[in-house]
N, CA, C and O of each residue as an XYZ file, in Angstrom:
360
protein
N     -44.563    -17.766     36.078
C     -43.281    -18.399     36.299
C     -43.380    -19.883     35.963
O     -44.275    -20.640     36.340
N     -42.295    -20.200     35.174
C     -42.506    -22.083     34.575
C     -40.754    -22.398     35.002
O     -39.839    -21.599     35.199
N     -40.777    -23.594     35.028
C     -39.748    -24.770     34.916
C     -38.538    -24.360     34.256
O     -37.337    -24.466     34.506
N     -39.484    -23.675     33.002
C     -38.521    -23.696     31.848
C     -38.186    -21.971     32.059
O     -38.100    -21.369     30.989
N     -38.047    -21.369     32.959
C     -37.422    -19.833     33.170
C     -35.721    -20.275     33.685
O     -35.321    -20.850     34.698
N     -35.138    -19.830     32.731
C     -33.135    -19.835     33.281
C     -33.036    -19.260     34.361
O     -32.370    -19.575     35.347
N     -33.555    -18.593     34.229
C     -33.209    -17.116     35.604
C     -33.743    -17.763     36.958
O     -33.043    -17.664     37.966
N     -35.257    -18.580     37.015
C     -35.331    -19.124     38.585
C     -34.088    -20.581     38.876
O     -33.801    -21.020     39.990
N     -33.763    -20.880     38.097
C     -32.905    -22.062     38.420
C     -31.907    -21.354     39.046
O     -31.643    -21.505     40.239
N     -31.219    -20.435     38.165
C     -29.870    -19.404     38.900
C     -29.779    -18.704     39.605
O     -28.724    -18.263     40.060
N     -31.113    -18.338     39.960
C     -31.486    -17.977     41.714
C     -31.901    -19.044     42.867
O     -31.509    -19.000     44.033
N     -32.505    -19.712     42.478
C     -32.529    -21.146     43.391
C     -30.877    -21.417     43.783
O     -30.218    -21.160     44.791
N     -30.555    -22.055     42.495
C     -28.799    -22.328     42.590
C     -27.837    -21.407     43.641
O     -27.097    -21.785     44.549
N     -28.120    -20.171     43.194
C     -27.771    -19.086     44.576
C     -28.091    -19.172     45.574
O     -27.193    -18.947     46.385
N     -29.503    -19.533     46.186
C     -29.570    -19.398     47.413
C     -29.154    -20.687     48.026
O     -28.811    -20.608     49.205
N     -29.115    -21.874     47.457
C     -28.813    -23.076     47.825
C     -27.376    -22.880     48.034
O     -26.977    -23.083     49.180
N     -26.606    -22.559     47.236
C     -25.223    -21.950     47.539
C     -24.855    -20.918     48.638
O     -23.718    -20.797     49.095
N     -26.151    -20.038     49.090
C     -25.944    -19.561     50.220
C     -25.979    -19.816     51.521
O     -25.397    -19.279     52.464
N     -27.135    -21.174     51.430
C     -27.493    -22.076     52.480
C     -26.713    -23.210     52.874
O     -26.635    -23.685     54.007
N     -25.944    -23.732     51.466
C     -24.547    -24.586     52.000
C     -23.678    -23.567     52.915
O     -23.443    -24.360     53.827
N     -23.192    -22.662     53.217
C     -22.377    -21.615     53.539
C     -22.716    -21.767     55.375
O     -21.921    -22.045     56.272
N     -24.228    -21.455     55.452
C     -25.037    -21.923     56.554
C     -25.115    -23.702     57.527
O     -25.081    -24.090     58.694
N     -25.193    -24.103     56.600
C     -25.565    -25.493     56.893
C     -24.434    -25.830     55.950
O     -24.747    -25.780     54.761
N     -23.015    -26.208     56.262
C     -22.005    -27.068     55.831
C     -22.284    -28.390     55.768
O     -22.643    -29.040     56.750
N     -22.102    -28.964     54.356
C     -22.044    -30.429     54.739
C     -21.468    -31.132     52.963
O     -21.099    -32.231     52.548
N     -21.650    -29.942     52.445
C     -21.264    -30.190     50.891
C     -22.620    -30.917     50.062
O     -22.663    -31.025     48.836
N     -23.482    -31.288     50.808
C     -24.935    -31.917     50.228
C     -25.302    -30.634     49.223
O     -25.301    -30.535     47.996
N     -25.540    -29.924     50.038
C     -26.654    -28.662     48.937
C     -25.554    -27.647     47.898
O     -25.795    -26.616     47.270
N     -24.691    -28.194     48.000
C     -23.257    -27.045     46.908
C     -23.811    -27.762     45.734
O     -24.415    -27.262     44.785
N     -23.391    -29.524     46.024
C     -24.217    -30.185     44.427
C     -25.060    -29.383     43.687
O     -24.763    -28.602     42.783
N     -26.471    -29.727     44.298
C     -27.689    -29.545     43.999
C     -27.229    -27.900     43.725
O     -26.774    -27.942     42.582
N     -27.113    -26.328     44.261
C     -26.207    -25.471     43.654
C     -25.955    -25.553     42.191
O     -26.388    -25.329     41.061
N     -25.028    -25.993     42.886
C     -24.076    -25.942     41.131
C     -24.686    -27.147     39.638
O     -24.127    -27.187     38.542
N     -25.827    -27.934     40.007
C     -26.911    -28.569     39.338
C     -27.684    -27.889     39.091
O     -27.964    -28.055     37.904
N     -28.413    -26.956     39.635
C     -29.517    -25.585     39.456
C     -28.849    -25.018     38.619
O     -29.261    -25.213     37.475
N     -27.763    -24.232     38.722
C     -26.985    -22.743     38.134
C     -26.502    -23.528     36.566
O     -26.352    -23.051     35.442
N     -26.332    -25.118     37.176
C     -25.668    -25.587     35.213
C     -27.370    -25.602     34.281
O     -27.531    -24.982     33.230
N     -28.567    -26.511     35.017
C     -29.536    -26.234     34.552
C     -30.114    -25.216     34.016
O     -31.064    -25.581     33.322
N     -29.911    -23.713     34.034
C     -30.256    -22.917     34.652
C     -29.522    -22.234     32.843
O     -30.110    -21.733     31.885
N     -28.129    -22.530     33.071
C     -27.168    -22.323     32.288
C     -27.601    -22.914     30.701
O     -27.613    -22.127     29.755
N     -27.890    -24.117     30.549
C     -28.349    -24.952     29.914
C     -29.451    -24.348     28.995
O     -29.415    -23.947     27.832
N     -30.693    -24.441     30.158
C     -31.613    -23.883     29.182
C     -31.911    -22.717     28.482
O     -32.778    -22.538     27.627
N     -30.640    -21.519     29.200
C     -30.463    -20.375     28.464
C     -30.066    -20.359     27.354
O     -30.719    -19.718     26.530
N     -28.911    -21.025     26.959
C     -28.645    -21.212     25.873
C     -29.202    -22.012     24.851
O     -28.872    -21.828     23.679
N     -30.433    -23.331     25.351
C     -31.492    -23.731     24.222
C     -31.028    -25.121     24.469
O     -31.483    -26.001     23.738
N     -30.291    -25.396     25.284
C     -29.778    -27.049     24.996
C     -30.174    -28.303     25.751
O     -29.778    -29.448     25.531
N     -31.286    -27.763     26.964
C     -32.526    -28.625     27.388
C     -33.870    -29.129     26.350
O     -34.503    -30.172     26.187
N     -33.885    -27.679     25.750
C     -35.743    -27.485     25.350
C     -36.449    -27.433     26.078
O     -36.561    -26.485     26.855
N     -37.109    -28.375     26.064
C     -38.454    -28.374     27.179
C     -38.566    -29.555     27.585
O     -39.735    -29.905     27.744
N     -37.614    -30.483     27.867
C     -37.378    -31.248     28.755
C     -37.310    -31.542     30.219
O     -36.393    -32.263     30.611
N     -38.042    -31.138     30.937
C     -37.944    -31.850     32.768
C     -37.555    -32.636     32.846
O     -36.497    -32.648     33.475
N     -38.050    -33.881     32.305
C     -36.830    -34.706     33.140
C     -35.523    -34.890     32.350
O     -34.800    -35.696     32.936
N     -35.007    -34.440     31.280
C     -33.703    -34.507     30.914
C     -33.140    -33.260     32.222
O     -32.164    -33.385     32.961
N     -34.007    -32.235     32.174
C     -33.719    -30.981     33.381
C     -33.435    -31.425     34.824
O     -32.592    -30.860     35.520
N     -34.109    -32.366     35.201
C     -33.557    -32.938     36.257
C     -32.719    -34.418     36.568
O     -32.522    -34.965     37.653
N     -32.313    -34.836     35.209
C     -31.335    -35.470     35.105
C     -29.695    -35.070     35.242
O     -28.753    -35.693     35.732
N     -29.759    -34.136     34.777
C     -28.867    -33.160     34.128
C     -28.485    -32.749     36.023
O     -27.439    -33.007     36.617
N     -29.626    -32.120     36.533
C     -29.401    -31.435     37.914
C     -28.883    -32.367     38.806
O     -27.891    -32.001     39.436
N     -29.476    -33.891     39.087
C     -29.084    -34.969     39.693
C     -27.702    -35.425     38.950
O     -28.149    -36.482     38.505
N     -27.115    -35.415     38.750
C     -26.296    -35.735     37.433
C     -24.663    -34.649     38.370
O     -23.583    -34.985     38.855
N     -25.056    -33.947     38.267
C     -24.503    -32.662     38.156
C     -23.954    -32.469     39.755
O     -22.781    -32.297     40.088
N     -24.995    -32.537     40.538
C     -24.849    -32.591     41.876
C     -24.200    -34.118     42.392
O     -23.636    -34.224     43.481
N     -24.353    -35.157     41.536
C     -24.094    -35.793     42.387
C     -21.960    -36.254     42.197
O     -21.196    -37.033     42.766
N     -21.823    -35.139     40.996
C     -20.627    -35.479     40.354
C     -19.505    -34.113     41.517
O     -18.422    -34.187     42.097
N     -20.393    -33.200     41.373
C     -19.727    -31.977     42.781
C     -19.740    -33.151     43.693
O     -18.620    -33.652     43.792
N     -20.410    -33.581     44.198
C     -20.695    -34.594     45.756
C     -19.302    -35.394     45.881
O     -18.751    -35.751     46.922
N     -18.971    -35.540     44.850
C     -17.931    -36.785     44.805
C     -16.513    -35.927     44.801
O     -15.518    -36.101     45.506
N     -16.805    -34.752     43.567
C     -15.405    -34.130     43.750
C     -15.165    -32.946     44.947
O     -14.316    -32.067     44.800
N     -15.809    -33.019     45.843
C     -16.041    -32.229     47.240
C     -15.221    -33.311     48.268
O     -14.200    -33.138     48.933
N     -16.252    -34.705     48.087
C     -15.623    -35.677     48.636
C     -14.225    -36.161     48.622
O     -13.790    -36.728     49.624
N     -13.413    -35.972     47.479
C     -11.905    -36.202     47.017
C     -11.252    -34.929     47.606
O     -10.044    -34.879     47.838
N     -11.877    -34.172     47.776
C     -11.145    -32.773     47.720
C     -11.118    -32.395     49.661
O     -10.070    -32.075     50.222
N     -12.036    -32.484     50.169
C     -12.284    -32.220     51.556
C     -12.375    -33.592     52.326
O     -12.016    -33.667     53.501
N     -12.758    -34.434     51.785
C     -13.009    -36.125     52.454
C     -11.977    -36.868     53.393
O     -11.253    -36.192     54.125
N     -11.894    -38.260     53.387
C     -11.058    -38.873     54.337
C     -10.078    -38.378     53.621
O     -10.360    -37.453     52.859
N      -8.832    -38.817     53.678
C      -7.542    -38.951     53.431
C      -7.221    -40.548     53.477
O      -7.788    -41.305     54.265
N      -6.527    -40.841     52.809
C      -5.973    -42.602     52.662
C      -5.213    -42.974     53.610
O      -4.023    -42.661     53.614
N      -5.818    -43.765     54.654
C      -4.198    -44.104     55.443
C      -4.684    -43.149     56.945
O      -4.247    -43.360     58.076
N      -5.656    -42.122     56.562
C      -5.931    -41.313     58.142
C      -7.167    -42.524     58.732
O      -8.124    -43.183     58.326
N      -6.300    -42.237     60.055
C      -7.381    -43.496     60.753
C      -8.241    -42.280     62.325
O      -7.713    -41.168     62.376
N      -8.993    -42.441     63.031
C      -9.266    -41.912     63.727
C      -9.281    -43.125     65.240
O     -10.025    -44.103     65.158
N      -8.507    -42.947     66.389
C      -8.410    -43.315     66.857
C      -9.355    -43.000     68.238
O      -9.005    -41.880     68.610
N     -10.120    -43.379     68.902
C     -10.829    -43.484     70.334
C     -10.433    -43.625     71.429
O     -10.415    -44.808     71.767
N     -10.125    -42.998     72.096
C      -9.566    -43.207     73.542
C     -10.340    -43.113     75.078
O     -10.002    -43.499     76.197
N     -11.545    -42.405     74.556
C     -12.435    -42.428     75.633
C     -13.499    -42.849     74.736
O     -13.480    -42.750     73.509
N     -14.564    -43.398     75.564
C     -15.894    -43.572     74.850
C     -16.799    -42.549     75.713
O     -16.633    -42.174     76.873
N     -17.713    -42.246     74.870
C     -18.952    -41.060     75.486
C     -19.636    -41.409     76.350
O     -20.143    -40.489     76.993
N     -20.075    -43.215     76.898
C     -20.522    -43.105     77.650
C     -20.112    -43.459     79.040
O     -20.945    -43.813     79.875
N     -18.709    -43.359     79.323
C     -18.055    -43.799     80.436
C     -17.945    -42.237     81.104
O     -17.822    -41.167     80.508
N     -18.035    -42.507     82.584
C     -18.532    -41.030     83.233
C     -16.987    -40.552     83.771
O     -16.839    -39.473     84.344
């Protein structure tokens, strides 16, 4: 098994996608959907044998989901969260 196998990236990518599901937080969907494009990539020949273009590409990738997760599920403009008790008053 090497780096350069399509098929372990798109199973990695899967289970990381199964483990966001588990552990919500939108961190590991990136990295996901960075594996499965990697994964995607070198099947079709358009890495080579590049690692670190391979994990450019993955960092790259994840960190662009991160952001459109963030727009999509994130604050809202204008929502404020207001405090009315504090946690440590008994």
């Amino acid at each position: 098994m090497s780096w350069k196998d399509p098929w372990i990236w798109v199973v990695v990518g899967l289970f990381l996608g199964a483990l966001e599901m588990v552990l919500p937080g939108f961190i590991l969907l990136g990295f996901a959907a960075g594996a499965i494009l990697v994964g995607g990539l070198l099947w079709i020949g358009l890495l080579g044998d590049s690692l670190p273009l391979a994990i450019l590409v993955l960092a790259l990738a994840a960190l662009g989901v991160w952001f459109a997760m963030r727009k999509v599920a994130g604050v809202r403009p204008g929502q404020t969260r207001i405090w009315d008790r504090d946690i440590n008053e008994n």
